[in-house]
C-alpha positions in Angstrom: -22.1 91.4 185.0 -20.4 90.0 188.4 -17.4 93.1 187.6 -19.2 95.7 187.2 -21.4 94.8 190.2 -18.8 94.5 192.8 -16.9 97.6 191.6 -20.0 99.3 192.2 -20.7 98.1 195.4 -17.2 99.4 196.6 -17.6 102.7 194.6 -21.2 103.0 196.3 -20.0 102.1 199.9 -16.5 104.4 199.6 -19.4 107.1 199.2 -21.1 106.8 202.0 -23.5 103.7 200.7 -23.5 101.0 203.6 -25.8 99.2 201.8 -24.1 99.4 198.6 -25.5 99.8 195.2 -29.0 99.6 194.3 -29.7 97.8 190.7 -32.9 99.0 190.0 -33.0 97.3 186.5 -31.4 94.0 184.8 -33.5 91.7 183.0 -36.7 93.6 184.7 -38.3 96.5 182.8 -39.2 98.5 179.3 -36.1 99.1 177.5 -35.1 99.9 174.0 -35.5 97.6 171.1 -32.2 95.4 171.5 -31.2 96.3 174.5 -28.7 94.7 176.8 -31.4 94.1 179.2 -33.2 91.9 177.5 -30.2 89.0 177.5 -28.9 89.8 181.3 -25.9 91.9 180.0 -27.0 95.4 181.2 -28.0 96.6 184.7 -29.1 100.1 185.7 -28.1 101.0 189.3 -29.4 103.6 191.7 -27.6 107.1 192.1 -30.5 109.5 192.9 -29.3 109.7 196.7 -26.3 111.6 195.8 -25.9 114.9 195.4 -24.6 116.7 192.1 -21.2 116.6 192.8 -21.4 112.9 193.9 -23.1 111.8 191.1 -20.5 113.0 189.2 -18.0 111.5 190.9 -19.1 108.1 191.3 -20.3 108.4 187.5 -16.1 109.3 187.1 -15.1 106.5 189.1 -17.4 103.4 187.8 -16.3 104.8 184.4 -12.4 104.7 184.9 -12.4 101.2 186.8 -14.4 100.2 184.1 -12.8 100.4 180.4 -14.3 97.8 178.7 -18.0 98.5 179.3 -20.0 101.3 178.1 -20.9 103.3 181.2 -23.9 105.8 181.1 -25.1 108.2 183.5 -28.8 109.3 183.8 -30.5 111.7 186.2 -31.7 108.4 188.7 -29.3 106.1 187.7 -26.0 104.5 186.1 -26.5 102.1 183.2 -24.0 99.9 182.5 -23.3 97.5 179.3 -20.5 95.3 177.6 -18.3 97.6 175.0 -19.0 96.6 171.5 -15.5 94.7 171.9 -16.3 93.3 175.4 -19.7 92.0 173.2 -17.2 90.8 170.1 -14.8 89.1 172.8 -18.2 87.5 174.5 -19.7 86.6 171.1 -22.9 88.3 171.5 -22.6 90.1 168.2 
């Protein structure tokens, strides 16, 4: 997840983040049965101190510089996870 962690951190600080992004889930938490999570291959990060339209635009960002993973936004945060064939190429499934 060493990608999609660095882009983040220049997305987050280009916005006005000095201290860059937040992860405020990996291997840590509940999640879904099967999730990403569970084997380090999914992080949630923080994006409840931006407004609306900055939300939306960092959501944008992360997910163009991005392709290959499965980006998903959420009211507090971004949740990021290999593609199905980022997870084919990996041979986690």
């Amino acid at each position: 997840m060493r990608r999609p962690l660095k882009t983040a951190e220049k997305i987050w600080k280009a916005h006005g983040r000095p201290e860059g992004v937040t992860i405020t889930a990996g291997l840590n938490g509940v999640h879904s049965a099967g999730s990403w999570h569970y084997c380090g291959c999914a992080v949630d990060l923080r994006n409840n101190y931006f407004n609306a339209v900055e939300k939306r635009q960092v959501f944008e960002e992360l997910k163009a510089a991005l392709p290959e993973y499965d980006v998903i936004g959420h009211s507090t945060h971004i949740h990021i996870e290999p593609s199905d064939s980022l997870a084919e190429k990996w041979r986690l499934i």
